[in-house]
C-alpha positions in Angstrom: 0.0 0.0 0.0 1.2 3.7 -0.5 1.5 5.2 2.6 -1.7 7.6 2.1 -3.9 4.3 1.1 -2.3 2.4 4.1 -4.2 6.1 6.5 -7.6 5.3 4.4 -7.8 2.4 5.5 -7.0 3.2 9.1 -9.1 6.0 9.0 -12.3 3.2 7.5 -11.5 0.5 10.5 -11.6 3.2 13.0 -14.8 4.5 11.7 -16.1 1.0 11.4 -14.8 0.2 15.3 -13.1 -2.8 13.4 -9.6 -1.3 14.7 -7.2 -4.5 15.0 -5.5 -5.7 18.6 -2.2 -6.1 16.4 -0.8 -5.1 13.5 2.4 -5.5 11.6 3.8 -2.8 9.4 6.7 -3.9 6.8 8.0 -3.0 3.8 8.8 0.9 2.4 11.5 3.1 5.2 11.9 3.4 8.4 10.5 7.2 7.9 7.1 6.0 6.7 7.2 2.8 8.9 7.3 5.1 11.3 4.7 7.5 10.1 2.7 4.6 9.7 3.0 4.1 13.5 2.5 7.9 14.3 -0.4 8.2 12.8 -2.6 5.4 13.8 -1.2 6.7 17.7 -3.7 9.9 17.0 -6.2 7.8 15.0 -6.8 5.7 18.0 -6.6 8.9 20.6 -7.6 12.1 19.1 -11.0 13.0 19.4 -11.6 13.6 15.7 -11.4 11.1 12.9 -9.1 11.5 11.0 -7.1 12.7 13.4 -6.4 16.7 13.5 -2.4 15.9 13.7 -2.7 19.3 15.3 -4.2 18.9 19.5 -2.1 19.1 22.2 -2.4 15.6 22.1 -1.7 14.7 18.5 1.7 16.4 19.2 2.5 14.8 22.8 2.4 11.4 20.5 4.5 13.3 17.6 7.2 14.6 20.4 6.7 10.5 22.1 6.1 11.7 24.9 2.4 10.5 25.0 1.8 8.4 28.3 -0.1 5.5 26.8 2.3 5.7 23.2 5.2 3.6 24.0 8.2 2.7 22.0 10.2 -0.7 22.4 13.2 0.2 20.2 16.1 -2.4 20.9 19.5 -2.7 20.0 20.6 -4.2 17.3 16.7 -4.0 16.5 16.7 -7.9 18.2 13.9 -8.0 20.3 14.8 -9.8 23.8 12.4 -11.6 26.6 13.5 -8.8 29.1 11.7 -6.1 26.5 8.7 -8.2 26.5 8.5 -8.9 29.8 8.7 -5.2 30.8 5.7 -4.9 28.4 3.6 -7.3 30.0 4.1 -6.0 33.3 2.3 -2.7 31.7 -0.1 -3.5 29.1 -2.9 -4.8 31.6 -2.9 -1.6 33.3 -5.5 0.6 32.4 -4.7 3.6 30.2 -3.5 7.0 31.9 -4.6 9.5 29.9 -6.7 8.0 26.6 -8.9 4.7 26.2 -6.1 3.1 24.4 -2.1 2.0 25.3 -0.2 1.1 22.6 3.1 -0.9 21.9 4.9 0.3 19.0 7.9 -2.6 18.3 10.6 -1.1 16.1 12.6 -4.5 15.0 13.2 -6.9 12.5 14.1 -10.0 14.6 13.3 -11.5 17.7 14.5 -14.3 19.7 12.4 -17.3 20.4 11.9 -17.1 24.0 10.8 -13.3 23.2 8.4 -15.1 20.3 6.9 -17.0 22.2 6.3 -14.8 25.5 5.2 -12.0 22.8 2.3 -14.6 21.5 0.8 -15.2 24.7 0.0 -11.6 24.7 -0.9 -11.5 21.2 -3.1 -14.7 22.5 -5.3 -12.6 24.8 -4.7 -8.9 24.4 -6.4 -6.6 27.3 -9.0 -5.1 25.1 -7.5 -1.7 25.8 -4.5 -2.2 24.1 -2.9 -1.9 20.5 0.4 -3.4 19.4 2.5 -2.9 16.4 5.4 -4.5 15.3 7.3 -1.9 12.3 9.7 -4.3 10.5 11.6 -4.6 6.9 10.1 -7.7 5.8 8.2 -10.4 8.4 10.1 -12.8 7.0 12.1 -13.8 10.4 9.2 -13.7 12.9 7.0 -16.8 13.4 3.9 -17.9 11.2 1.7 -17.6 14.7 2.5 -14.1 15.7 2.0 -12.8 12.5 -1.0 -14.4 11.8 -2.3 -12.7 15.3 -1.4 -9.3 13.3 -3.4 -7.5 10.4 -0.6 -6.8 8.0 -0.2 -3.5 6.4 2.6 -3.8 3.8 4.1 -0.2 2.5 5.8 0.1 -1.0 9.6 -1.2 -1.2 11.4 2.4 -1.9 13.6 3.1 -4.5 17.5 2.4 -3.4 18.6 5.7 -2.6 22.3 5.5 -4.6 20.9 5.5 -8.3 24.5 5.1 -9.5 24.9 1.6 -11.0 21.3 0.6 -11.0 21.4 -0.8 -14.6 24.5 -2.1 -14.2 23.5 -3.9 -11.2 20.1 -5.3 -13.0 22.1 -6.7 -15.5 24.5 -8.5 -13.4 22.3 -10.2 -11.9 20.6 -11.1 -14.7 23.6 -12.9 -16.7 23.9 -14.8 -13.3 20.7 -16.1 -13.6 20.7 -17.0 -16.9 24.0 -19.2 -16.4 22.1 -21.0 -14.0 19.2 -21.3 -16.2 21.2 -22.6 -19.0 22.4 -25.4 -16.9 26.2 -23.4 -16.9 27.2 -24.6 -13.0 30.7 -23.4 -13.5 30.2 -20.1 -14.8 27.4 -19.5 -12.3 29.6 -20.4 -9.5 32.3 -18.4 -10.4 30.4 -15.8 -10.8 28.7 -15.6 -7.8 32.2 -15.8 -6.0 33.6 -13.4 -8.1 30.4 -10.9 -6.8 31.3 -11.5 -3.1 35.1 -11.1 -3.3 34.5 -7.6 -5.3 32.0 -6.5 -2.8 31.4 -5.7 0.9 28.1 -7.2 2.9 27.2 -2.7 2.7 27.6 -3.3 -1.3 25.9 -6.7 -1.7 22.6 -4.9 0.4 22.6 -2.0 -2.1 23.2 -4.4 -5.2 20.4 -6.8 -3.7 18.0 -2.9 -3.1 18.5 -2.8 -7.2 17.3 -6.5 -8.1 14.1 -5.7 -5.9 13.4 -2.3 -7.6 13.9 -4.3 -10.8 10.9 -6.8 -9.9 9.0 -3.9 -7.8 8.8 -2.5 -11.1 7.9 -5.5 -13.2 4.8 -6.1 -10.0 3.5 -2.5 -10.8 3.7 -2.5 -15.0 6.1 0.3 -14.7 8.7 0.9 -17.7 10.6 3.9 -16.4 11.7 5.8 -13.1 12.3 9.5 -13.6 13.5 9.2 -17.1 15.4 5.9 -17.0 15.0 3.1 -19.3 14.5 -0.2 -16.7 16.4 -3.3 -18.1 14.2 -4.6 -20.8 16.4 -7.9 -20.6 14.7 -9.0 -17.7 11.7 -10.1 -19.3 13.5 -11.2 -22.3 15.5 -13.8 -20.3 12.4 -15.4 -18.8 12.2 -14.3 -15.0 9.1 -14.7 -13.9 7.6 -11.1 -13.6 3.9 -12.4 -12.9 2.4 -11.0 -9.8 2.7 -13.6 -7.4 6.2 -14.2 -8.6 7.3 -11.1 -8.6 5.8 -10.4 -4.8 7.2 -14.0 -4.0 10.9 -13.0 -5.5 10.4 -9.7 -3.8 10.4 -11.2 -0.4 12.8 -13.7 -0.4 15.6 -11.1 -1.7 14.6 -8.7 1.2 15.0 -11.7 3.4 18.8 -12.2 2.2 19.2 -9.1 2.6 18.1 -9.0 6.2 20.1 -12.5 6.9 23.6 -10.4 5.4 22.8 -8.0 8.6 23.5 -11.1 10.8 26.0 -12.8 9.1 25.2 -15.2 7.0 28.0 -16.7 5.1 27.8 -14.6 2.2 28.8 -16.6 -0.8 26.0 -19.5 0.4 23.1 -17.2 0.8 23.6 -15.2 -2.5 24.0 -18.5 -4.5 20.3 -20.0 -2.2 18.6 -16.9 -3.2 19.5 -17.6 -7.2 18.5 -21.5 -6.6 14.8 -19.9 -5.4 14.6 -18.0 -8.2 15.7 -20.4 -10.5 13.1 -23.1 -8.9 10.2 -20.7 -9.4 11.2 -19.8 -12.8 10.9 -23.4 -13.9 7.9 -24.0 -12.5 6.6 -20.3 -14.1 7.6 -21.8 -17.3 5.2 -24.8 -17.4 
């Protein structure tokens, strides 16, 4: 969703009282992950809907300093049992100050025990309470406690270097298409010679490229502020079709995450080709 159909809707579940418990907010920036967040804070508290943005109030939860707004920001963005516990001990305490306390959870991992001690909230939620998890891709938290959450997925944004955006497309086409054409070797090599050139930093921005490339082929797009897009990408067979494209999407934004924590490198580039490759074949038939 853009971030202006993602308030529409927020604005239509409000005004329907069909506001969710939970809800998880991936995709797009942090800035609009964020305003996301912000804004569904005033939704839920200011007494006019849409909310003014303007109230005393509206701006206590701007400045966070909002008693019932509360921000679990960990380092590393790891979410630990400790964080959750010191949630528990204060979501089933009535509000202070509006008819609603909410949880916003600014990560994009979290550890099992914090999983699982997260869920049994999620499980039985005090019915004055609102939680939201703002993420890069949901990827890495469990199937249950993101089926306990309505999901709200922003736009992937455009990689904010431009330089080498072609040049990056195309690489990573010509690696796919040895491994298409049944050329192991070259695919190999290639993949090693893409790690030893790069740093994890360079590999993230390279892999921010491949997903603009299949944003684009998801939305029918054929240029971005005057630049030709790769017409070879279609040419070579990669499956562009919506669900593919969505699918191809998220499992490159998952690499990229798993680089943040790493991963062996070489291994996960030459996985996420393999998926690709799988799906292609089966796109084919």
């Amino acid at each position: 969703m853009e971030l202006n159909r993602t308030r529409k809707f927020l604005v239509n579940a409000r005004q329907k009282n069909r506001t969710s418990n939970a809800y998880i907010v991936y995709g797009g920036n942090k800035h609009e992950r964020e305003e996301t967040a912000l804004f569904l804070s005033c939704l839920l508290n200011c007494p006019k809907i849409p909310p003014c943005m303007d109230c005393s109030l509206c701006k206590a939860i701007e400045s966070r300093v909002y008693p019932d707004v509360k921000w679990i920001v960990p380092s590393k963005s790891v979410l630990s049992i400790d964080d959750v516990r010191n949630v528990k001990e204060d979501i089933y305490i009535t509000p202070y100050a509006g008819s609603k306390k909410i949880y916003i959870f600014d990560i994009n991992y979290m550890r099992d025990e914090s999983a699982n001690a997260l869920l049994k909230i999620l499980e039985e939620p005090p019915v004055h309470s609102v939680m939201l998890i703002l993420s890069r891709n949901i990827n890495f938290f469990l199937p249950t406690i993101v089926s306990r959450c309505q999901k709200l997925r922003l736009n992937y944004e455009l990689p904010s270097d431009a330089e080498g955006f072609a040049d990056a497309q195309k690489e990573f086409v010509l690696i796919l298409e040895q491994l298409r054409k049944n050329r192991f070797y070259e695919f190999f090599k290639s993949v090693e010679a893409l790690v030893k050139k790069s740093e994890r930093e360079d590999v993230e921005n390279w892999l921010e490229k491949v997903v603009y490339m299949y944003r684009v082929m998801y939305l029918g797009e054929h240029k971005v502020e005057g630049r030709l897009l790769l017409s070879t990408g279609i040419e070579t067979g990669i499956p562009h079709g919506e669900g593919s494209a969505v699918r191809i999407i998220e499992d490159v934004m998952e690499i990229k995450e798993r680089i943040r924590y790493n991963i062996n490198l070489k291994l996960g580039i030459e996985n996420l080709f393999l998926q690709i490759n799988q799906m292609q074949q089966v796109h084919s038939k």
